[in-house]
N, CA, C and O atoms as a DFTB+ gen file, in Angstrom:
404 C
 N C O
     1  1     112.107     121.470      76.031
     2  2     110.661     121.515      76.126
     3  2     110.094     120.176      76.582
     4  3     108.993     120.204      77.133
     5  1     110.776     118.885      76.404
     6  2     110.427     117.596      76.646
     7  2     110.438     117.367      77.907
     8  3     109.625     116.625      78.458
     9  1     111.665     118.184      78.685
    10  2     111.513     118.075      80.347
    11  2     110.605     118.505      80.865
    12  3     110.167     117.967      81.882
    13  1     109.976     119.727      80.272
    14  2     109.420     120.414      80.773
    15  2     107.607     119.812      81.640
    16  3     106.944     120.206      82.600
    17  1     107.458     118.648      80.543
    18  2     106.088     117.837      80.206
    19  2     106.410     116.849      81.063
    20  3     105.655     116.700      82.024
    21  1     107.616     115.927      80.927
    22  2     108.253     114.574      81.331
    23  2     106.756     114.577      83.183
    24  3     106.342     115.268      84.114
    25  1     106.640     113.239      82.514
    26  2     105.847     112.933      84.102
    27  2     107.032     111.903      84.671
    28  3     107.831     111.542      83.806
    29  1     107.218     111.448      85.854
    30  2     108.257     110.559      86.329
    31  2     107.453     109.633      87.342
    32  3     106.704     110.097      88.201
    33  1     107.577     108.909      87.241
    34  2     106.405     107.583      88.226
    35  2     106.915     107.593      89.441
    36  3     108.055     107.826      89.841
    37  1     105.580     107.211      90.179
    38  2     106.054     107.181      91.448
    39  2     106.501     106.779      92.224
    40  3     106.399     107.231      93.364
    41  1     107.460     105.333      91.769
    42  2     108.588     104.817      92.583
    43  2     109.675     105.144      92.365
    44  3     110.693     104.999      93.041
    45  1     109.477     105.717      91.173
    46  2     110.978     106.255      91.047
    47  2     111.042     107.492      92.234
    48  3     111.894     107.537      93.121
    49  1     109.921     108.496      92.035
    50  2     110.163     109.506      92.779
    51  2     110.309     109.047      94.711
    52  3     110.693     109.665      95.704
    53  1     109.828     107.812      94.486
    54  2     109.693     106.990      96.297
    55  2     111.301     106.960      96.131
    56  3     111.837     107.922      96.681
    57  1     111.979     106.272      95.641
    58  2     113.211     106.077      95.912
    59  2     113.999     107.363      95.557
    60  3     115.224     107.243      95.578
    61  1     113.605     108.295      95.309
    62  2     114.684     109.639      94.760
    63  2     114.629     109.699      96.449
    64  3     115.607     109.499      97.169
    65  1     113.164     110.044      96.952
    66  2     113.131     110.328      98.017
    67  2     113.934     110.001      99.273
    68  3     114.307     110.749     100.177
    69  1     114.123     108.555      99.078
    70  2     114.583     107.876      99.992
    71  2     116.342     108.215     100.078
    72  3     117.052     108.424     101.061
    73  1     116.609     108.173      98.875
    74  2     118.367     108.677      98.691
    75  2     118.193     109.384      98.943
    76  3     118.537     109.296     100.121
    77  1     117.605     110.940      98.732
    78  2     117.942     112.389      99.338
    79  2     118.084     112.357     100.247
    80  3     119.183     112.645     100.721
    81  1     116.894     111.935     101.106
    82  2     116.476     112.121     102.702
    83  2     117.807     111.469     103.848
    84  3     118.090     111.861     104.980
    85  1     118.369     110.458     103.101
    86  2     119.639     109.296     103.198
    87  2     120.917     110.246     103.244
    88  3     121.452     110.604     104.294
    89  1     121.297     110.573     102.077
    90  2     122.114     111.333     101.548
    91  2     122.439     112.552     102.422
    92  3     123.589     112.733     102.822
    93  1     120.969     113.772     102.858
    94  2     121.258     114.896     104.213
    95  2     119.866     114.614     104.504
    96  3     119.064     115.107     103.710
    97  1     119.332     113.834     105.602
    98  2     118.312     114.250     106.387
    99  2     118.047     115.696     106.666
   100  3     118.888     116.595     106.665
   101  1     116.337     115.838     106.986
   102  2     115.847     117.004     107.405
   103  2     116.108     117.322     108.570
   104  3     116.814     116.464     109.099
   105  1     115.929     117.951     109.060
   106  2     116.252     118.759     110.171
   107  2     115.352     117.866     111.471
   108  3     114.196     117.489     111.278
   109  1     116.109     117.610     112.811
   110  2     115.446     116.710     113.825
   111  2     113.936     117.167     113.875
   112  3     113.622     118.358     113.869
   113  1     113.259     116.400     113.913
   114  2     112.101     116.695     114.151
   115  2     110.703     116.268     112.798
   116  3     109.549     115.841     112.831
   117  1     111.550     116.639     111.892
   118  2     110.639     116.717     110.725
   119  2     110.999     115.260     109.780
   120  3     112.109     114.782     109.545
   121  1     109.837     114.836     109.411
   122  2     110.205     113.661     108.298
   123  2     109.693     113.634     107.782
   124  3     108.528     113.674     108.176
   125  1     109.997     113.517     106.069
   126  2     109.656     113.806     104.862
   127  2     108.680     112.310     104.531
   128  3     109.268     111.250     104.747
   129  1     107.308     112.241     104.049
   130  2     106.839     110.589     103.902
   131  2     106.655     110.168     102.647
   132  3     106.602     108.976     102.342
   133  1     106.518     111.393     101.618
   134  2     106.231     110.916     100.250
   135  2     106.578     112.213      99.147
   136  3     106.474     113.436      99.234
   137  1     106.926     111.509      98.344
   138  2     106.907     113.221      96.895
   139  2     106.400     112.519      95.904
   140  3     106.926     111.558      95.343
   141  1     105.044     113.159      95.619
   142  2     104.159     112.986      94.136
   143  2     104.264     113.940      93.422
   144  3     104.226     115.020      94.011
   145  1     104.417     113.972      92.066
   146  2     104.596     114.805      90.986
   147  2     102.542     114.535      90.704
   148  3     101.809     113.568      90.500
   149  1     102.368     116.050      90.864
   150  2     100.740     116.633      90.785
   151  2     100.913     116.588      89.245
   152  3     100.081     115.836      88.738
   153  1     101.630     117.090      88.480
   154  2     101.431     118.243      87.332
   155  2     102.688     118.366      86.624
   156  3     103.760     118.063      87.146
   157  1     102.544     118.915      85.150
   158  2     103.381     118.782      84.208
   159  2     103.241     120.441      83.337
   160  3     102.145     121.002      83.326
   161  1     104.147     120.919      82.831
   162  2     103.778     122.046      82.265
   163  2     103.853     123.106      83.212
   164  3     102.858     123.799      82.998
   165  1     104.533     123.611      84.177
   166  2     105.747     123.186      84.603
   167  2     105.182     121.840      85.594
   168  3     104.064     121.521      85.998
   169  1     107.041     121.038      85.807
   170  2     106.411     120.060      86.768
   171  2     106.493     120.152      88.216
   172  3     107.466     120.534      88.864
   173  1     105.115     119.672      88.751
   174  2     104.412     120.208      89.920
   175  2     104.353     118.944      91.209
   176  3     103.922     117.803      91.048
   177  1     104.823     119.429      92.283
   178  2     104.980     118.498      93.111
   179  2     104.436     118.643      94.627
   180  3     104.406     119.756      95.153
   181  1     103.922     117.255      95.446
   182  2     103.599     117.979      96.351
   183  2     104.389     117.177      97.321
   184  3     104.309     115.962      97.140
   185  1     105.328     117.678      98.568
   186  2     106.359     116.762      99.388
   187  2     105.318     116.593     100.646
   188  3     104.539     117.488     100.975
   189  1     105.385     115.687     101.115
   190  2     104.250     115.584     102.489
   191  2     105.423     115.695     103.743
   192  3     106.350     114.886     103.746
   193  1     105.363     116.302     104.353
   194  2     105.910     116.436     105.203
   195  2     105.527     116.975     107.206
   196  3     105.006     118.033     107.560
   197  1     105.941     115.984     108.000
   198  2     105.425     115.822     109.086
   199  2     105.021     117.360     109.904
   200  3     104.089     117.426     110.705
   201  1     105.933     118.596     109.526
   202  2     105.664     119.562     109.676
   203  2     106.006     120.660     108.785
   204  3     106.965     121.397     109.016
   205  1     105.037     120.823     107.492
   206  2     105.940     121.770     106.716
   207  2     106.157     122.619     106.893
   208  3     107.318     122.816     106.536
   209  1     105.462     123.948     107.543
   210  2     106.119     125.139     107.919
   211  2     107.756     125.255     108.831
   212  3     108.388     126.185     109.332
   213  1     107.910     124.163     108.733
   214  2     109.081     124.115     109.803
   215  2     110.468     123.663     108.913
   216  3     111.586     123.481     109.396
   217  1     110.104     123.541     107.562
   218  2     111.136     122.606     106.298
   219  2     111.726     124.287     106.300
   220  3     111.130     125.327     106.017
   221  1     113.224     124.032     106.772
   222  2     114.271     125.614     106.500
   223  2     114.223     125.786     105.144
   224  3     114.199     124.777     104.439
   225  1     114.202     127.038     104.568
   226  2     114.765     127.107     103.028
   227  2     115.819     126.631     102.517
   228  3     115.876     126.362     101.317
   229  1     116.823     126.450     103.345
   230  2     118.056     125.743     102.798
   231  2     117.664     124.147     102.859
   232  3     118.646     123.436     102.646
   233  1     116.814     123.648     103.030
   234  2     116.568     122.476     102.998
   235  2     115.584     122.164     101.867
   236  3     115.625     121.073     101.299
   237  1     114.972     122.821     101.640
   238  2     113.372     123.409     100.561
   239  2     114.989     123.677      99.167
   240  3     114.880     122.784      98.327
   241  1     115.584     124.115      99.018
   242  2     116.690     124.191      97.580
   243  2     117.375     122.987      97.647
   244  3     117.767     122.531      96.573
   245  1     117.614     122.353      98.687
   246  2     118.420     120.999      98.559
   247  2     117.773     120.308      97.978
   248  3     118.147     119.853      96.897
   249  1     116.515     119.996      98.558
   250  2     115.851     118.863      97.179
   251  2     115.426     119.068      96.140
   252  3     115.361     118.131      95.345
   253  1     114.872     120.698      95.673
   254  2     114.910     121.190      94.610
   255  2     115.755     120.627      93.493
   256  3     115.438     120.220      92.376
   257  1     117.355     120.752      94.337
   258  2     118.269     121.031      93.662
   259  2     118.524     119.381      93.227
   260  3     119.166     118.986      92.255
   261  1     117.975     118.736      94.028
   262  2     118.350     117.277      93.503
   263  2     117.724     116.846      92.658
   264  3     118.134     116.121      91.751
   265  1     116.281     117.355      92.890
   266  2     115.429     116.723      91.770
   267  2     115.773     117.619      90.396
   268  3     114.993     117.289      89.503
   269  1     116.251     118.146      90.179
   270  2     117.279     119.194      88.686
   271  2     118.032     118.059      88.793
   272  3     117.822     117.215      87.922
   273  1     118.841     117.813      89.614
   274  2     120.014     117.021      89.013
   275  2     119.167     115.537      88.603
   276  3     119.213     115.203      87.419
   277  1     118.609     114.896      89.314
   278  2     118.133     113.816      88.927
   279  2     117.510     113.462      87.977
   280  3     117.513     112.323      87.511
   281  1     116.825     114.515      87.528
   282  2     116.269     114.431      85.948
   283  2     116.170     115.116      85.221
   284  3     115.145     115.347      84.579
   285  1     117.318     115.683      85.108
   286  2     117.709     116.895      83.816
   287  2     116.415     117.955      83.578
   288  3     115.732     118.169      82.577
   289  1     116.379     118.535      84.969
   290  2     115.578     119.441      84.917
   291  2     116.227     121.123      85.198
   292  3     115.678     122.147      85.604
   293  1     117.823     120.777      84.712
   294  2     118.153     122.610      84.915
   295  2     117.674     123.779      84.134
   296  3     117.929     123.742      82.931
   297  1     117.148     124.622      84.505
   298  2     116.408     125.333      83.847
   299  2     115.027     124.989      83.439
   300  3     114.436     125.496      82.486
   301  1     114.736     124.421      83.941
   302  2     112.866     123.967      84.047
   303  2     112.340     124.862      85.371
   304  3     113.059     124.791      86.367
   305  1     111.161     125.680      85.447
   306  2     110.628     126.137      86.371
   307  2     109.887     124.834      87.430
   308  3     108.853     124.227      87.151
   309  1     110.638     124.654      88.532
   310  2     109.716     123.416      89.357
   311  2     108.670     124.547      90.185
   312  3     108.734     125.752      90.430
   313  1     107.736     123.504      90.448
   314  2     106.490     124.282      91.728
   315  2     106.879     123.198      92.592
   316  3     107.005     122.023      92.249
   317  1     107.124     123.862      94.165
   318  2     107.052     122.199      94.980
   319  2     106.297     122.558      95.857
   320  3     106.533     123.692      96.273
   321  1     105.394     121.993      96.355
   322  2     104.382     122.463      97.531
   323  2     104.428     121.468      98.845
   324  3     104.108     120.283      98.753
   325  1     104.792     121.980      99.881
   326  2     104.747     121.193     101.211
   327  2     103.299     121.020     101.953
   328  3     102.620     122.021     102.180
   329  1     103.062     120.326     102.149
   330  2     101.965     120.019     102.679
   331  2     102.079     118.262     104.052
   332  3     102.773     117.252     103.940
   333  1     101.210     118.603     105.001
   334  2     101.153     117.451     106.105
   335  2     100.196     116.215     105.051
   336  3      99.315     116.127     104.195
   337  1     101.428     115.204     106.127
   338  2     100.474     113.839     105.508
   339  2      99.116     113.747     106.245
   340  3      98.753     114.306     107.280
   341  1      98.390     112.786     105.331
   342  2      97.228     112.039     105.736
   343  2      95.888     112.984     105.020
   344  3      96.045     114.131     104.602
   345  1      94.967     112.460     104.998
   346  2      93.573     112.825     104.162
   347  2      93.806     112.952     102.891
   348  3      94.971     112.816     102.518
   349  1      92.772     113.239     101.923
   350  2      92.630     113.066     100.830
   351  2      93.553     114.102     100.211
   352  3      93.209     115.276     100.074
   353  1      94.988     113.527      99.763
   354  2      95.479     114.590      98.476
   355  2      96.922     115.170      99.812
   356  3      97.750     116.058      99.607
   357  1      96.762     114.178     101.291
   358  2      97.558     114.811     101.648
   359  2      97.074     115.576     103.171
   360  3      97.817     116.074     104.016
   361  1      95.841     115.490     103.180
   362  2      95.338     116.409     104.032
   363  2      95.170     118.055     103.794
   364  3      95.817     118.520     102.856
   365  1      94.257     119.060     104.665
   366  2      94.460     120.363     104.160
   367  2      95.527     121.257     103.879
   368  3      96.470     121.051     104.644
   369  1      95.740     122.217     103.026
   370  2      96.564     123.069     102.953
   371  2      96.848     124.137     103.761
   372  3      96.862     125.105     103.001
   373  1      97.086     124.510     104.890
   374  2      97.732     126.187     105.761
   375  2      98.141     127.035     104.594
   376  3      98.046     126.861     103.379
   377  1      98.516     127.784     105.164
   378  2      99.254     129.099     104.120
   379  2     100.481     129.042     104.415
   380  3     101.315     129.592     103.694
   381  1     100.792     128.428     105.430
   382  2     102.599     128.146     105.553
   383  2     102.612     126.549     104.856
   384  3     103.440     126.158     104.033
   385  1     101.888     126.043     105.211
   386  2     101.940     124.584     104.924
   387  2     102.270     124.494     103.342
   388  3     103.122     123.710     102.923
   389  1     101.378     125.534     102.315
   390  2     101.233     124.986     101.251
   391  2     102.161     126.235     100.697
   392  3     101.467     126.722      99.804
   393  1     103.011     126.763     100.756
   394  2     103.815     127.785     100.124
   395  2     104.597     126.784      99.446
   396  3     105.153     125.752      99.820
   397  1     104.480     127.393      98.318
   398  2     105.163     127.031      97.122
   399  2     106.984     127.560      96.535
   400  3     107.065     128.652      95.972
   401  1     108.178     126.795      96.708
   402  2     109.323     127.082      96.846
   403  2     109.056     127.149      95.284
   404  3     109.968     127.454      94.515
């Protein structure tokens, strides 16, 4: 239940970022610029990304799957929401943009 709440700061999550992205880059074209944790209860995230409708699903479970491993979140329900950088919060949401893995 403690994971479930856990907030994680945001350099830590800058550098999770940076190893994942390190570890298997996204797919040519697309680059990932930031991951903020929105929300807790479940924990809620939003990845900014240069084109999100274009992030493959097998790429959308890879970091899922890292951020479980990285902070003992197996079996915690994550929300992750893709969204383009820039403007307030990220810039607007699309309906592809902001689908929630």
């Amino acid at each position: 239940a403690a994971a479930h709440r856990r907030q994680v700061p945001a350099r830590t999550l800058a550098r999770f970022l940076a190893d994942a992205v390190a570890r298997t880059p996204p797919p040519r074209g697309i680059r990932l610029s930031s991951l903020k944790q929105v929300g807790t209860g479940p924990p809620t995230f939003v990845v900014h990304a240069s084109d999100p409708g274009a992030v493959p699903p097998s790429y959308r479970r890879y970091l899922e799957s890292r951020l479980r491993e990285a902070f003992d979140w197996q079996g915690t329900p994550l929300r992750i929401f893709w969204r383009p950088p820039g403007g307030p919060g990220g810039g607007g949401m699309s309906t592809r943009a902001g689908k929630c893995i």
